[in-house]
N, C-alpha and C positions, 0 to 999 in steps of 0.2 A: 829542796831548793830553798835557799833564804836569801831575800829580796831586801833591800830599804834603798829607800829613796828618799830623798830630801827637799822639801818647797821652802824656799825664801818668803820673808814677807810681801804682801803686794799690796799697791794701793789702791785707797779705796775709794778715793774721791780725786776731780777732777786736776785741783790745785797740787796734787802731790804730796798733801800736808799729813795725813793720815795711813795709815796700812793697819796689818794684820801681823800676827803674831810668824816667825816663822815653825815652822815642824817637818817633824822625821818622823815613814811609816814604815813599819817591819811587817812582812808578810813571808808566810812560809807554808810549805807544801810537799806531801811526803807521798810516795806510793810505789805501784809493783806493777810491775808489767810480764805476764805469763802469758807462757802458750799450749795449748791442749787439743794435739790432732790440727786439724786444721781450724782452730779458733785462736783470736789472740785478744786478752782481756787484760785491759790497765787498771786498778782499782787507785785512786789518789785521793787524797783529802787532804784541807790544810787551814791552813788562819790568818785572816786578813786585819790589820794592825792590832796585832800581835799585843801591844802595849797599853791599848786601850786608848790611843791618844787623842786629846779632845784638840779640835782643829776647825779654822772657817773653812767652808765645803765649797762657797759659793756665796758671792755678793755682787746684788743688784745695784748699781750707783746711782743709776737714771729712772727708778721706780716711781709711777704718779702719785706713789702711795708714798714716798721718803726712801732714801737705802732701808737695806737689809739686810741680813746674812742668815746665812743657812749654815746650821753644825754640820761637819762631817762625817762618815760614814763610820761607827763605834766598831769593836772588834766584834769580827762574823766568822762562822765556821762554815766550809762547805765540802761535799765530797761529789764524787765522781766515779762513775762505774761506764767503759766503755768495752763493746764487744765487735770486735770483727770477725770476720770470716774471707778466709783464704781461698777461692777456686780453682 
């Protein structure tokens, strides 16, 4: 399955004068879904932005401390192994 989605800029402070970059993330995700007797086992793994793309994740506006921003989440790998059983 291959995923992207797109976030527009957003702004970042109150007056509307400032925002954020926009960005697109690609995510993708591959696997098998087998059955043996009565067990059913999906094996999937896949790749979360894909592209590597650097992005704001999240920004504070009204922090005591000043705004801020947080990066967003870098390309991550993950897998999955699920096992059921049929009665």
């Amino acid at each position: 399955k291959l995923n992207y989605r797109y976030i527009s800029g957003l702004y970042v402070d109150d007056a509307n004068s400032d925002k954020t970059d926009a960005y697109g993330l690609t995510n993708i995700t591959v696997g098998m879904d087998m059955t043996l007797n009565k067990f059913n086992i999906l094996i999937s793994g896949g790749v979360n932005n894909l592209t590597d793309e650097r992005y704001v994740g999240f920004v504070n506006i009204n922090s005591v401390s000043g705004r801020f921003y947080e990066a967003g989440i870098p390309r991550n790998y993950f897998g999955t192994i699920k096992l059921g059983y049929h009665f």
